[in-house]
N, C-alpha and C positions, 0 to 999 in steps of 0.2 A: 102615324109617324113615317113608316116606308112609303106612303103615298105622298105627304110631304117631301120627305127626300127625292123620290125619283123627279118632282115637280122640278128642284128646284137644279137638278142637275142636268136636267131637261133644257129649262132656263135660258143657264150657261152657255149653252150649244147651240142655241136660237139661229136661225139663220146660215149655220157650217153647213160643212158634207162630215154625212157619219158614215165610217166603217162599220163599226159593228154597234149591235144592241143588244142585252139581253138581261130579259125581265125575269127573275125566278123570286118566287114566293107562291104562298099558301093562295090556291082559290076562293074568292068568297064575292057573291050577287054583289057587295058594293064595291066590286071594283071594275064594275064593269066598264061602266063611263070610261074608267079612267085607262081603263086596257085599250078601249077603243081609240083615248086622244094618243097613248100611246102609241101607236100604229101607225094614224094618219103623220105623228111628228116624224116616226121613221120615214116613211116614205117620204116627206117634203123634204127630208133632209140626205135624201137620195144613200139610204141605208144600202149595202152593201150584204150585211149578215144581219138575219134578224132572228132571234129565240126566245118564244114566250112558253118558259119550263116551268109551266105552272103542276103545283100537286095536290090531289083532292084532300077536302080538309079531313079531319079524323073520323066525324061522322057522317061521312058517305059510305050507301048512298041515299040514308034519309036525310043528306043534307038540301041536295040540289043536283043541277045537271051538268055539264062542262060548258065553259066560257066557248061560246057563238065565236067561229071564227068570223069576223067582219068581213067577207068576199067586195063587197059591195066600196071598200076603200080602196079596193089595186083596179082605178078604174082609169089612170095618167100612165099614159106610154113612157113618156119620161123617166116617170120615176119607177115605176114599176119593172125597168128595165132594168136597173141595176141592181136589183136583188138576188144575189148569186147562188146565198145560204139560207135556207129557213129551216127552226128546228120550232117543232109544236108540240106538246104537251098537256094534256086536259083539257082538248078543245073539243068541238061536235062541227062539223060540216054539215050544214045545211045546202040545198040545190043553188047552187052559185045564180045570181041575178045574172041577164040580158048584157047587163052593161061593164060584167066583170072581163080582163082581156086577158085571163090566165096569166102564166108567169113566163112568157116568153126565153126569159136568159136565166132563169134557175139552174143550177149546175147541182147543186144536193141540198136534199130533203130529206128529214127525219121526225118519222111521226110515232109519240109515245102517248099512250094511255086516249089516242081518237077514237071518237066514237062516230059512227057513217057506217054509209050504206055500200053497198057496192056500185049502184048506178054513182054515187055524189063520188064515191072511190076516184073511180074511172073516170069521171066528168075532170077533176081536180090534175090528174093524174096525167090524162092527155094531154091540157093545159101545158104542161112542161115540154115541150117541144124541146128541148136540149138537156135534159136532165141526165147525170151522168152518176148521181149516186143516190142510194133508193133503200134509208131503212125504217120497218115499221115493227114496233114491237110492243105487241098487249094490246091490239086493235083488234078490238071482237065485233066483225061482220055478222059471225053466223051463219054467211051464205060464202060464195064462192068469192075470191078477190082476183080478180078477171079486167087484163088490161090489153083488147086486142081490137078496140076501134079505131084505134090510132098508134099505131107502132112507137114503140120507144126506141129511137134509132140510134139515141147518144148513150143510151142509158149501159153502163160498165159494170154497175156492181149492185147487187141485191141481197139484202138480207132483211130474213121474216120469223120471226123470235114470240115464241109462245103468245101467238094470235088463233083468235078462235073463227075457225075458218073449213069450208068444208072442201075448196079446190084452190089448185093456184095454176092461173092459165096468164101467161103474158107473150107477147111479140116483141122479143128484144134482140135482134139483128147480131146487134156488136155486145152484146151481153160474156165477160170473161169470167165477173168471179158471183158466185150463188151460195148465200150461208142460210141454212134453212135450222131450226129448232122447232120443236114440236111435236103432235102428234102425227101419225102416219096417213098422209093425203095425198089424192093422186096430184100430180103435178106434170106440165106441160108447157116448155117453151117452144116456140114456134121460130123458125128459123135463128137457131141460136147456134148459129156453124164457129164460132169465135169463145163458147164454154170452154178456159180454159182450169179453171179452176171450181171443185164443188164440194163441198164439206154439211152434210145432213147428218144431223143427230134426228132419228125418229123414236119415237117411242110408243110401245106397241103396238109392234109390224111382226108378221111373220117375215124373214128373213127374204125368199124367194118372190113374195108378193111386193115386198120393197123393191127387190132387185128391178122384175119385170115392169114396177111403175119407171123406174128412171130409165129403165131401157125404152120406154116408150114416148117420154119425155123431154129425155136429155142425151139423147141418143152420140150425139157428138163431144162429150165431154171428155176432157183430156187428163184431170187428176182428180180423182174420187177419193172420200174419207167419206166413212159412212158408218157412222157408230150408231148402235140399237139399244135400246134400252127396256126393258121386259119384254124382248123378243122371242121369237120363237122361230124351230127350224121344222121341215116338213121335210118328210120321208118319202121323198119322190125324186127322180133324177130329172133335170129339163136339159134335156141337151142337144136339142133338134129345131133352137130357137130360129124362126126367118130373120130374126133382129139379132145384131150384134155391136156392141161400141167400136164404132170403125176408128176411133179416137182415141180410148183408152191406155194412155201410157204406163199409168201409175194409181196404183191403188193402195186404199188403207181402210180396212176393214177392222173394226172394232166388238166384238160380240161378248155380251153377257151370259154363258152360256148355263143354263137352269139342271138341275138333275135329271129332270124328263127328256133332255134334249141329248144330253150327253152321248148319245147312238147313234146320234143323226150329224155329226158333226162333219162325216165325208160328204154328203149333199153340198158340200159349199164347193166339191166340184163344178158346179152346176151353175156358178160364176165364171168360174176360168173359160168354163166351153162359150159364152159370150163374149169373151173378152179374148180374143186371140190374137191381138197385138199387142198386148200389154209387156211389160220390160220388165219395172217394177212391182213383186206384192206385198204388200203388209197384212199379216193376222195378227190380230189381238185378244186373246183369250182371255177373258175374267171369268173363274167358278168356282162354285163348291169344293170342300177337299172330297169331296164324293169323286172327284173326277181325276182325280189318283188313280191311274192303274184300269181304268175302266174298258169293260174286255168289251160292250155290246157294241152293238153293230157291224155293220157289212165289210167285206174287203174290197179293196182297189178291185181283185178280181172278177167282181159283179159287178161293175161299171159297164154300161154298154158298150161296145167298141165305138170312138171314133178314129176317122184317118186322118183329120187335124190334128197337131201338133202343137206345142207353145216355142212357137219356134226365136217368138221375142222376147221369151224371157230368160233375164240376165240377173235379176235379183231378187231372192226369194227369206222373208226373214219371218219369224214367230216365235211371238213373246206369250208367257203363258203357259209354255208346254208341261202336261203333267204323265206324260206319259202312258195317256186316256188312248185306247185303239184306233178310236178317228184321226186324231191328232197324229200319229205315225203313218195310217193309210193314206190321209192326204197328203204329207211332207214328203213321202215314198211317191205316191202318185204325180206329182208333180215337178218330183225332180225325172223321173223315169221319162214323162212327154218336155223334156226341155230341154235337148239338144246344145242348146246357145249357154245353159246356165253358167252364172260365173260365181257366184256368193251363193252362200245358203249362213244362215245363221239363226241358231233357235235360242231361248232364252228359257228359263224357268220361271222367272222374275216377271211378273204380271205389269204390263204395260198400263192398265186402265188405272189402276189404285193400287195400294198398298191392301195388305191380307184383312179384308172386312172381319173372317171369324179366328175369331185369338186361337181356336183350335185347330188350326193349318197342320198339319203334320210337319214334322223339323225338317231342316233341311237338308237333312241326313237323303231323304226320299231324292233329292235332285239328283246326284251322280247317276242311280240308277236309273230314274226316269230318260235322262242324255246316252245311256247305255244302250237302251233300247234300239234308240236309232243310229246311233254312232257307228257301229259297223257296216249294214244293210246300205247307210247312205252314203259312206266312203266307195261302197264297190262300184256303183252306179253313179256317183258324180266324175265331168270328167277331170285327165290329168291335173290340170291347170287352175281349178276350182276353188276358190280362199270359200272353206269352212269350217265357222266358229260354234262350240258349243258352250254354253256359259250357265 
């Protein structure tokens, strides 16, 4: 019956120019044929947007394999020229034939549930000489997704959402905005002087080894969000790094922080001394009520000395606060090297989520936890300073 219907509306259209297309249903071997004429009609009929969202049937995957994307049909410059938009779903890349001429004016691409290689990746990938939007998500390589034989020079915006993947290495010039989800992989754009936008959720990373990958990486990025998810922090100071975000305006730090960690929460110094143009911070604390009051670890005063300064930062906020020792050594520390500051404002109210354990202590605890630091940080911010404690 849905194969009859698409026939007949297909039909209809015989002969037009098609805007869009888009075929969504369940996958299954006998529809292969008809995916294929499906395809060949878009392109004669100088399809514009095309999207075959197909979804694997219930018993996969002893059912079958993904529907063969047909390479071997975008083989007319004509027509293949006007294909602006392609979104694919349950499909497998095979090594593109001799006679395929890639998608020369593809402007965005979005590939769910692909199955390929990283060579067919790249091969497919290069292809797009003008591609300007680039998402792939639940595309399990297994190996690295590596796209540096041929520069992406159009390409604007990326995002790679729980693919199984062990590197991500691309050459994207003009590349502004990067949404990464997943687990923690080294990552590497190559002349990406135009990052202005990055937002990474990793999960389990150590704190500092995240950091140093993207300082190695995305060296030039202008707004960071970087939320961690069973992370972990390490009890070492790095603050003699040769690399430092020369770009770095604004950041938003996101941390789940564990009971074993709770000590080491002033380490996150060990960002700021990287980032010494930065204007904007955000902290986000999520933890335990264990981390009420938490007297371990070290003082600001065992911080190595530097003679850098944060001389660009003007706004400095943290949600989260429970009144934890780290949590005041670094709010104290960083207001103390920030000459410029203009805002400070801390919060008790947990930024990430609402109180995961019904056993939170009341909120009788907040006034005193803001007490803590409310004095110490009034002396030391200057006159003219708006801060909020909530």
């Amino acid at each position: 019956m849905f194969i009859d219907h698409v026939n007949a509306v297909l039909t209809k259209h015989s002969g037009r120019a098609l805007d869009q297309l888009e075929i969504k249903f369940i996958f299954e071997t006998k529809l292969v044929d008809y995916l294929n004429n499906w395809i060949r009609f878009a392109m004669s009929a100088h399809t514009k947007s095309l999207a075959f969202d197909l979804a694997p049937p219930s018993n996969f995957p002893e059912y079958g394999d993904h529907y063969r994307f047909p390479f071997e049909q975008f083989t007319d410059n004509k027509s293949v020229s006007c294909l602006a938009c392609l979104q694919l779903s349950f499909v497998r890349f095979e090594p593109p034939p001799t006679s395929f001429i890639g998608f020369p004016n593809l402007r965005k691409l979005h590939l769910h549930v692909v199955k390929t290689t990283r060579q067919d990746l790249e091969s497919v990938l290069c292809s797009c000489v003008n591609l300007e939007w680039l998402s792939l998500l639940r595309c399990h390589l297994k190996d690295e997704m590596k796209v540096v034989r041929r520069p992406l020079s159009h390409l604007r915006y990326l995002h790679v959402v729980y693919c199984d993947i062990t590197k991500i290495e691309f050459d994207a010039p003009n590349l502004s905005t990067f949404v990464y989800d997943g687990p923690y992989r080294p990552i590497t754009l190559h002349h990406a002087t135009k990052l202005e936008n990055v937002r990474f959720w990793f999960r389990g990373a150590v704190f500092q080894h995240a950091t140093a990958s993207l300082l190695n990486g995305l060296p030039d990025v202008q707004n960071l969000t970087l939320q961690l998810g069973t992370q972990r922090l390490e009890s070492r100071w790095t603050l003699n790094s040769p690399r430092v975000f020369s770009h770095l305006r604004h950041a938003q730090i996101l941390l789940i922080i564990h009971r074993e960690d709770s000590d080491k929460i002033l380490y996150l110094v060990s960002f700021l001394r990287v980032a010494p143009f930065i204007e904007r911070l955000e902290v986000h604390f999520h933890g335990l009520y264990t981390l009420w009051f938490a007297t371990d670890g070290p003082s600001r005063q065992e911080i190595p000395p530097c003679e850098d300064k944060y001389v660009n930062l003007k706004d400095m906020r943290v949600t989260g606060f429970k009144g934890a020792r780290g949590q005041a050594e670094f709010l104290m520390h960083a207001v103390e090297n920030a000459p410029a500051i203009e805002a400070v404002t801390v919060y008790t109210a947990q930024r990430l989520t609402d109180a995961w354990d019904p056993e939170e202590p009341t909120p009788r605890l907040d006034s005193a936890a803001l007490d803590m630091v409310r004095g110490p940080l009034l002396k030391r911010l200057p006159p003219n300073a708006k801060f909020s404690l909530i």
